[in-house]
N, C-alpha and C positions, 0 to 999 in steps of 0.2 A: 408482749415484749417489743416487739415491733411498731414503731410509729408510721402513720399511713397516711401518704401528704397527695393530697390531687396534685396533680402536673399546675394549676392554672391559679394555685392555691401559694406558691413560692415563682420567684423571676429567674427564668432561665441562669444555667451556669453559673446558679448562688445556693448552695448547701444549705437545708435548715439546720436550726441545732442538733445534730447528731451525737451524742455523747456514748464512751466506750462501757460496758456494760458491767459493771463491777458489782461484787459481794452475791453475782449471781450463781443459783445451783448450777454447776457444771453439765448434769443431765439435760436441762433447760437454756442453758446457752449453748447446748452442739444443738439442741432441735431446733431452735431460731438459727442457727448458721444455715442447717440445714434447708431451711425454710427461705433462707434468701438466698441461697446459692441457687434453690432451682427459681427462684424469683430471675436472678440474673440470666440463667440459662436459656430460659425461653426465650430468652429474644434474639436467642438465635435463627426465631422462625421471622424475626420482624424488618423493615427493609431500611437498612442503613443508608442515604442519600451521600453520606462522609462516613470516616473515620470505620472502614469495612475490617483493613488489616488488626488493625489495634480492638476493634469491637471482636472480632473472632480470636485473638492470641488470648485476650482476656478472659472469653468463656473458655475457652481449651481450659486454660489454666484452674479455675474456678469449680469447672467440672471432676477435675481430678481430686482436688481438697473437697467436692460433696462424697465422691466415695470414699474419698478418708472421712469424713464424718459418718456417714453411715455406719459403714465397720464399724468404727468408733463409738458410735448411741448404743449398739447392742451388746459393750464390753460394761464391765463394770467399772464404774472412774469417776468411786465416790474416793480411790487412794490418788487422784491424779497430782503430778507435782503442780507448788503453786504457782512456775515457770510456764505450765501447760496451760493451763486456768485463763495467765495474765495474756497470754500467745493466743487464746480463742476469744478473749474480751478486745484484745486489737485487731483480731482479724474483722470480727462483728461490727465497726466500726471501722473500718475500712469499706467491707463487703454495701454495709449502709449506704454510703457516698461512692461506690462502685455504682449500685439502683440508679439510686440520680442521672449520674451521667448517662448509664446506658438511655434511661426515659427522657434525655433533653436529648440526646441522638436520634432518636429514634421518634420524636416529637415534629406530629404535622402542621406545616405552616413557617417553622424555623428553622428550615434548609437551608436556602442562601444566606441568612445570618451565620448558622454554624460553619458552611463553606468558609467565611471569609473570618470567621474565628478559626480556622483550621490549626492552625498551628498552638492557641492556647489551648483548645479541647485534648491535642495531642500532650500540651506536658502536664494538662490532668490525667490524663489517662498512665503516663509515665510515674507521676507521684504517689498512684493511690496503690499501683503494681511494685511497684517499690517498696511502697508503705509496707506490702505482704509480703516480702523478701523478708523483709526486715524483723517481721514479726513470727515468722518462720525459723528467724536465726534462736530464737530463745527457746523454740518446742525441745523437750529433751525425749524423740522420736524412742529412743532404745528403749526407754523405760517402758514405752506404751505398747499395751498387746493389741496389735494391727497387723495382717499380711506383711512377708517380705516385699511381695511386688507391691504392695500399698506405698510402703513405707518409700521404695526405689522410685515411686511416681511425683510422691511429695517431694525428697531430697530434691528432684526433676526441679520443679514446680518452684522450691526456695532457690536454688542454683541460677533457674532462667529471673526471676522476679527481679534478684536482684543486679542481672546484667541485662535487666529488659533495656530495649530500646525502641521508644516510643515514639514514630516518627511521622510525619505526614505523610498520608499516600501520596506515591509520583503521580498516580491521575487526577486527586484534590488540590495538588498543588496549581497542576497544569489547567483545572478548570478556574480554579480562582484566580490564575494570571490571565484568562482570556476574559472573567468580568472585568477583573481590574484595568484591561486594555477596552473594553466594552464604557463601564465608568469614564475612563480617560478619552473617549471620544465624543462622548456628551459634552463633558466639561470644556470640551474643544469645537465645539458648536460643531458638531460632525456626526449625521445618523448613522448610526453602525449595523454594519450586516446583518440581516435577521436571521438566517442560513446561523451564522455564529452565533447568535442568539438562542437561537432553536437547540444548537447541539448541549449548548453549556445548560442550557432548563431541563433538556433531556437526561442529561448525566443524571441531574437532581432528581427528575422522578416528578418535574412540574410540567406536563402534557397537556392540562386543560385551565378553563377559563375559571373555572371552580378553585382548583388547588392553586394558581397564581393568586386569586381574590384570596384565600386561606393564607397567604405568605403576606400580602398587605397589610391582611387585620392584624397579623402579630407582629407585625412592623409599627402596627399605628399602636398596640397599645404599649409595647416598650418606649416606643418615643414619648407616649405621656407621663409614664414612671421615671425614664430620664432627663425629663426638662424638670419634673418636681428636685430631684434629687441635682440641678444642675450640672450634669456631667457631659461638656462638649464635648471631647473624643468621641464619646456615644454616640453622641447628639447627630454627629455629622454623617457615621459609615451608615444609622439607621436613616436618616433621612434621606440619603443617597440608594438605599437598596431602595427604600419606598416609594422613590420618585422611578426607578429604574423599573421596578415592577411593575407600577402602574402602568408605564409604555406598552409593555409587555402584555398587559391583562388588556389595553385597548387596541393593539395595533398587533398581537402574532394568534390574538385566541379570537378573535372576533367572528372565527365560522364555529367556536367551542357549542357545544348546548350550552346554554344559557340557565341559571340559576338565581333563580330572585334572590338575594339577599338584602332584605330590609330591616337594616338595624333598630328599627323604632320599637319592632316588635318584641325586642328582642327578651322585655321586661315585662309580656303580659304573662306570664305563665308565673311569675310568683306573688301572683295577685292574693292568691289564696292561701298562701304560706305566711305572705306578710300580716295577713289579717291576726295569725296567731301569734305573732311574736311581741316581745317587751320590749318598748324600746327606750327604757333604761338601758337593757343590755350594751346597745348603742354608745355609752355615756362612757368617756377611759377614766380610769379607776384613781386616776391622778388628777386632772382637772376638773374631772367631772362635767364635760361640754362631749357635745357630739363629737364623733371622731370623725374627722375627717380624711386619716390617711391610719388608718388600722394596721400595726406590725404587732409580730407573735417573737416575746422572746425564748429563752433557750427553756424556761419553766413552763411552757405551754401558755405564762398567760397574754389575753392582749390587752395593748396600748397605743394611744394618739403617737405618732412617730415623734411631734414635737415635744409632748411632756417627758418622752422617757429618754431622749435625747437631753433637755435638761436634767433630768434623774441622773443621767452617765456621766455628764461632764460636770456635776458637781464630789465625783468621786464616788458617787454610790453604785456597789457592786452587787445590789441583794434583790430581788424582785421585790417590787412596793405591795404589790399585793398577796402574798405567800411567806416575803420574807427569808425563802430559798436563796442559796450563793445561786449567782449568774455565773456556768458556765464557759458561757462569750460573750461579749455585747454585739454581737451578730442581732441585726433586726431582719425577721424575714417579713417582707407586705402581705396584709392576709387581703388577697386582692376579691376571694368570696364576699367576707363580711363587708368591703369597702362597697361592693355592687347592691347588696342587700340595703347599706343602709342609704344608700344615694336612691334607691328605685321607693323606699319606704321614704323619705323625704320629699319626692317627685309626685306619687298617691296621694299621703295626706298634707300638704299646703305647706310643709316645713320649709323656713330659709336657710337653703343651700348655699350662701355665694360663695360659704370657703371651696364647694367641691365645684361650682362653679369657676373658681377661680384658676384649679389646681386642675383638673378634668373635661371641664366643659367648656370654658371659656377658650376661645380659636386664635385669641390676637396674634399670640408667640406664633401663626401661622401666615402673618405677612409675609415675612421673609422664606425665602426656600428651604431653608435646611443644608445648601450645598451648593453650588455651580454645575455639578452632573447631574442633580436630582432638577435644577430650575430648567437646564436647556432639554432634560426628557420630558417634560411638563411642558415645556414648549413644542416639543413635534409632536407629541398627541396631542395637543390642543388645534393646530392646524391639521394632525390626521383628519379629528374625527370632524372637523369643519369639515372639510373636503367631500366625508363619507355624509353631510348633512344634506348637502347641495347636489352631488352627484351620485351617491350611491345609489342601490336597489331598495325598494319598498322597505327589505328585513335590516342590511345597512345602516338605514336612517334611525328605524326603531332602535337596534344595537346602540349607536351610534350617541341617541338622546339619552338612553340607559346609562351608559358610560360617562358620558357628561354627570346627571343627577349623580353619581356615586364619585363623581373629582372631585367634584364642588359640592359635596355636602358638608364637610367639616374643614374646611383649609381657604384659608381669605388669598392664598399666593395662587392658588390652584384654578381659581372663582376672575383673578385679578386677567390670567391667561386664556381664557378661554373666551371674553368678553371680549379683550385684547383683537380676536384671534376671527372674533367675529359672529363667534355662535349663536348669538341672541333672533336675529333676524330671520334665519333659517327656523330656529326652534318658533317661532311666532309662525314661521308659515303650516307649521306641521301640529299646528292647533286644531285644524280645519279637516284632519284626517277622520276617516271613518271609520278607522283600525284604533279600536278604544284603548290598547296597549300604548301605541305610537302615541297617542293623544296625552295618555298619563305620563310618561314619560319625558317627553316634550312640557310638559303646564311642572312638572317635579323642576325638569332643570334649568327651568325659566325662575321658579323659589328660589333654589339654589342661588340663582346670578343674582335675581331680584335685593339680596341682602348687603350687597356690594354698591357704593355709591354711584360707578362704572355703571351699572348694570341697571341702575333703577331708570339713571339719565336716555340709555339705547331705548329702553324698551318705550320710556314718554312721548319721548323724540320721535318713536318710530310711527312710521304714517296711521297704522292701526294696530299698533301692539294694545295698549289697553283694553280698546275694542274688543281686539280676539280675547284677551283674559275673559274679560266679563261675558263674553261670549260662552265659553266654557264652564263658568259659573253658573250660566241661565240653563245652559241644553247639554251640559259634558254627556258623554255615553258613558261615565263609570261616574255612582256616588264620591272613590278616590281624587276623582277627578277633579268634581266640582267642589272638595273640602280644600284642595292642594290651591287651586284657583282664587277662593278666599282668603286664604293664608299669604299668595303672591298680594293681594290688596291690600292688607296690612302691613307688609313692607314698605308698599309704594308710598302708603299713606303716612308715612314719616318724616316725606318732606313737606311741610306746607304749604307748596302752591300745587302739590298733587292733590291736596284733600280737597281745592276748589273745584280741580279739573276732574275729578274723577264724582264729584257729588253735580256735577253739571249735566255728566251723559244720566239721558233718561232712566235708564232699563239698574244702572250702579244698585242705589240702594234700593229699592222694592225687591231685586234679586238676590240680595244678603238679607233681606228679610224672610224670602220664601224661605233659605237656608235654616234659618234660627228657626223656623215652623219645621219642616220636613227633613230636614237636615240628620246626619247619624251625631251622635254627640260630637266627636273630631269635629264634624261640621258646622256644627252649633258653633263650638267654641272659637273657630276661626272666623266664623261670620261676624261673631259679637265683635271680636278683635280688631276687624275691617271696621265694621261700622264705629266702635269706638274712636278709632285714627279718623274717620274721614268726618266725624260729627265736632273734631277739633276744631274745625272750621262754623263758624257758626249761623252762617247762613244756607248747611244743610240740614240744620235741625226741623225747618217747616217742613221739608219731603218726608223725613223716619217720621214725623207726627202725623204728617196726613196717613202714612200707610199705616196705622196704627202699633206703634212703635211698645208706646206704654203697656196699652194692654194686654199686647204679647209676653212683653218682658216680666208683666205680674204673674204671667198664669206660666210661665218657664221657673220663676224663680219659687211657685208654691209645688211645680210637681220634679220640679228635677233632686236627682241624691247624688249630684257631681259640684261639690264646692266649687271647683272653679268657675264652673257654669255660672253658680249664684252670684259670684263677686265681680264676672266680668257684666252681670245684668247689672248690678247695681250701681259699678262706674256706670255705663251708658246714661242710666235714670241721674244719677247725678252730675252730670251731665247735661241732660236733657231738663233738669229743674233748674240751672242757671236763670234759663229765660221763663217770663210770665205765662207764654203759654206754655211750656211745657210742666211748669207749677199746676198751672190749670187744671189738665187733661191729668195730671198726677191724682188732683184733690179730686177730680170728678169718676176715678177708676175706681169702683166700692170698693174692691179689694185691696188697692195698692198701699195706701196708707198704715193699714194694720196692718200689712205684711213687714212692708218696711220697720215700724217699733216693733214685730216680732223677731225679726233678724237682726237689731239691735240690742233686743233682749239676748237669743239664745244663737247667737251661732259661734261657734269656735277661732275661728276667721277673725284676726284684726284689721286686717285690709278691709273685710263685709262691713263692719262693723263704724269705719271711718267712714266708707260711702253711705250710710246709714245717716250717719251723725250730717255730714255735708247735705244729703235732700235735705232731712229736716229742716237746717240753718236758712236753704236758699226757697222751701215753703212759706215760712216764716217770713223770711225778708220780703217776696214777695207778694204775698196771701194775707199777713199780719195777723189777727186776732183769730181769725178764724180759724187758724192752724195749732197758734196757740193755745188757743183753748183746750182744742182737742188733746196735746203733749201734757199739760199742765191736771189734765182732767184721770190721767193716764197713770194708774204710780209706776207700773213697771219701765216707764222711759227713764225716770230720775234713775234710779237703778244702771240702767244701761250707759247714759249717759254719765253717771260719775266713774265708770270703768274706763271708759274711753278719755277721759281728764286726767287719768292716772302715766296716761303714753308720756310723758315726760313734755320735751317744748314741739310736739307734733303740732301742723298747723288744722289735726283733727282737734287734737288734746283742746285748744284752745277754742276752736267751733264748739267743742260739750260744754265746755264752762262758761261760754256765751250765752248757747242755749238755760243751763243750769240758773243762769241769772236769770236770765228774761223769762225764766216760769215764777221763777219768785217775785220779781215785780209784778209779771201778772197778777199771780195770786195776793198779792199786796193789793192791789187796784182796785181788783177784783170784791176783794171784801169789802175797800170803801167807794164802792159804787163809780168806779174813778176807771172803767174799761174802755171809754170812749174814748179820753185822754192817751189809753196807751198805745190805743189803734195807732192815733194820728202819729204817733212819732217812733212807731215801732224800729222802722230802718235803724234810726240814729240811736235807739236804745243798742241795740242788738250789737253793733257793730262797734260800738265803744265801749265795750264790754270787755 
């Protein structure tokens, strides 16, 4: 009878569909009352951060109405009036949305949020106490055989309910007037007492460097749910705790133990769940496209938030799929399935850009979020300079730690810290011998490196590239030297990096060694590197001299990570622009048939374009001899007309290129006429 929602499953201080419990047996609805009143009870043992007065009046209360339930289940009350019935069906809905709030109170990481909702927590807690007053007024108590004293506790119980008064504790009030004078001194370019700081985290029950990181993340992911949903009010108080905490998490906890937290991982544990699922499932029931923002309405089912939004405001009140009246048009976000299916799109090679757009994409993080959240984002960012240059050994490490986790996802945060001067220091602390210090440091030099700021300090700097690829050659951790590769592939974004960086000797032979020895991570940002810097085309003779090809053939026949395969095939495609790299292509035994065999069968339309492209640019180059081979081939025709089908793609039209120029072959070919088509292959081909 009970619906059982994860905390992380619905968005704070938003109720799922709760509906009140009707045409149920009465025996069966005191046992569910029963069954959530001690639900609510327990958390009497749990640590309220807010809202202590109002969380304890309400178990008092709650508790007294489960010993009237109790009594109550072992009477017989199959005669009950249907007054009584309707009085236990609203109490059960009430009691439901009682659960909730106590479990968003009571919910770690959203303390200071609640704090500075104090006041509306309080007049939910006033309405739902009320609500039970209310539903108290209709039990007709006399009729029911229950104890006197039962009966005199309830009376109690309806009398207080409905003169409760639900107020903000005088300590909540007084702690959220000292952030708020805390906030207003940010916004006033003015660091504020840490002494005051300290007291007001304290009240909270936010002591360490852990539980402040625990209060950012659920800062960061309401603020993603409220820029989809455009709601600035929101927009601004979350962005402001967020920027305020972060101060906090770098500049009062910085002797805390220290706890990795590395979000990247955070998705390998449903490696093996994902393999079982359908991802039809995936598909809302009304569009029938991926979902991209997954909400559950009041019928249990779910839907894309934009199909069933137009479903509502076309007047339809029924679920599309069930045919059920809707309750409410309450949308709750099923933020489980939305993670499920972003990590399964992420695995197997799906295009993401709506969730890209909606979830991952950072731009909305130019700007600060607020004027308190930009100037505390500004004195950490010269803190933790400060602690890079001067600090102690453990300091510095902190210090780069804290940097890598500003500047991972926030381009304002990245913009400040460059500002600010980080870059330089973190380049010198490449050279450390403390492998931590070194990760660390090569992470939040990524970070910056993504920022156009940031790619210019580090070129500019007398030996920042240097030390990169330094770290790439000899890092003391495999993390290290993967993170290192990955900072090349940013740099190599601008074009006159990919000169300067394919000029130092040791560059590419060292992203090569990666793609050999490398852990996959590191594979795949090497190829990445080397892609970006092969842009340039006068480093294609180095990746050939160290044998570029026929690496990339013997990676692309043993690896089982698509991506792997497609980032091999750009490079080769790539690298078969020019004649020698056609060459060394036609002279790899293997590479050739690998190639039409991953134009025949690989899943991949991206593999499958870079497939089509060698071919074209063998061909142009190579001419007959290539030809031959495709034309000799029938599973190319095949692959090749799949790839024709991409609509006006500039593959689509490379196959239908190709697709000719077999047929003239083979036209020629049978009238003795193949020498003719050698000589003018180019010009066949390409006016095609």
């Amino acid at each position: 009878m009970l619906t059982r929602f994860d905390h992380n499953s619905r968005r704070i201080l938003k109720f799922p569909a709760v509906l009140p419990s009707q045409d149920v047996n009465p025996i069966t609805l005191l046992r569910s009352l029963i069954t959530l009143s001690n639900s609510i009870t327990s958390y009497q043992s749990e640590f309220f951060a807010t809202q202590r007065r109002n969380g304890r009046e309400s178990i008092r209360q709650i508790g007294i109405l489960c010993l009237f339930f109790g009594e109550l289940v072992e009477q017989d009350v199959s005669g009950l009036a249907d007054s009584a019935v309707l009085c236990f069906s609203e109490l059960h809905h009430s009691f439901q949305k009682i659960r909730f709030l106590f479990e968003d109170c009571t919910r770690g990481g959203a303390r200071v949020f609640l704090l500075m909702k104090s006041h509306f927590v309080a007049t939910q807690f006033l309405t739902l106490i009320r609500a039970v007053g209310t539903a108290l007024d209709i039990l007709p108590l006399n009729s029911i055989k229950v104890s006197r004293e039962v009966k005199e506790l309830v009376e109690m119980v309806a009398k207080q309910a409905r003169k409760a008064r639900m107020e903000v504790d005088p300590e909540d009030d007084y702690a959220m007037k000292r952030v708020m004078l805390i906030l207003n001194q940010f916004e006033n370019r003015f660091e504020p007492d840490p002494i005051m700081i300290k007291r007001v985290l304290h009240y909270l029950g936010i002591n360490s460097w852990s539980e402040c990181h625990r209060e950012i993340r659920f800062l960061d992911e309401e603020i993603s749910l409220v820029s989809v949903e455009n709601n600035e009010r929101d927009l601004h108080i979350l962005s402001t705790l967020a920027g305020f905490m972060r101060y906090c998490r770098g500049v009062l906890f910085e002797n805390s133990v220290l706890e990795n937290f590395d979000d990247q991982t955070a998705g390998k544990g449903n490696l093996e769940i994902l393999s079982c699922l359908n991802p039809e499932d995936f598909r809302c029931p009304i569009s029938l496209e991926l979902m991209t923002d997954p909400v559950t309405v009041s019928t249990g089912q779910t839907y894309d938030r934009v199909s069933i939004q137009k479903w509502l405001k076309s007047g339809n009140l029924i679920c599309p799929k069930t045919g059920g009246k809707l309750a409410t048009t309450e949308l709750v976000p099923n933020l489980n399935l939305r993670k499920v299916i972003q990590q399964y799109c992420i695995d197997h090679g799906v295009p993401i850009a709506k969730f890209q757009k909606q979830s991952r994409d950072i731009s909305s993080t130019i700007l600060p979020g607020s004027p308190a959240s930009a100037e505390a984002i500004n004195f950490l960012s010269e803190y933790l300079v400060r602690r890079l240059r001067n600090g102690s050994e453990k300091q510095k490490s902190r210090a780069a730690y804290e940097i890598r986790l500003l500047a991972k996802s926030n381009i304002y945060n990245r913009f400040c810290l460059i500002g600010a001067g980080a870059i330089p220091p973190l380049l010198t602390l490449l050279s450390s011998s403390d492998s931590t210090m070194q990760e660390n440091a090569i992470a939040g030099l990524l970070k910056l490196s993504k920022h156009s700021n940031g790619k210019k300090v580090i070129i500019n700097h007398n030996n920042g590239l240097n030390s990169i690829l330094q770290v790439l050659k000899t890092g003391s951790k495999q993390e290290s030297k993967q993170i290192a590769a990955a900072t090349i592939f940013y740099l190599s974004s601008i074009q006159a990096n990919q000169k300067l960086i394919g000029e130092i000797p040791d560059a590419i032979p060292s992203l090569i060694e990666q793609i050999k020895t490398g852990t996959s991570c590191g594979k795949k940002n090497s190829l990445a590197a080397l892609f970006g810097i092969l842009l340039y085309p006068k480093n294609h003779h180095t990746a050939l001299q160290y044998g570029i090809i026929p690496l990339l053939s013997n990676l692309i026949s043993s690896t089982d990570k698509p991506e792997i395969t497609t980032d091999s095939l750009a490079i080769l495609a790539t690298l078969s622009e020019s004649f020698d790299g056609s060459d060394i292509i036609m002279k790899t035994p293997s590479c050739l048939p690998l190639v039409i065999k991953t134009l025949q069968s690989s899943p991949s339309r991206a593999a499958k374009e870079y497939c089509v492209s060698i071919l074209l640019a063998l061909c142009n180059n190579l001419g007959a001899e290539v030809i031959a081979v495709l034309a000799n081939n029938d599973t190319v025709i095949g692959g090749l007309y799949t790839v024709s089908t991409y609509g006006g793609s500039p593959a689509s039209k490379k196959a239908r290129s190709l697709i000719q120029a077999m047929h003239r072959f083979n036209e020629t070919s049978s009238s003795g006429m193949v020498g003719n088509w050698d000589s003018s292959r180019t010009a066949r081909i390409h006016s095609c």
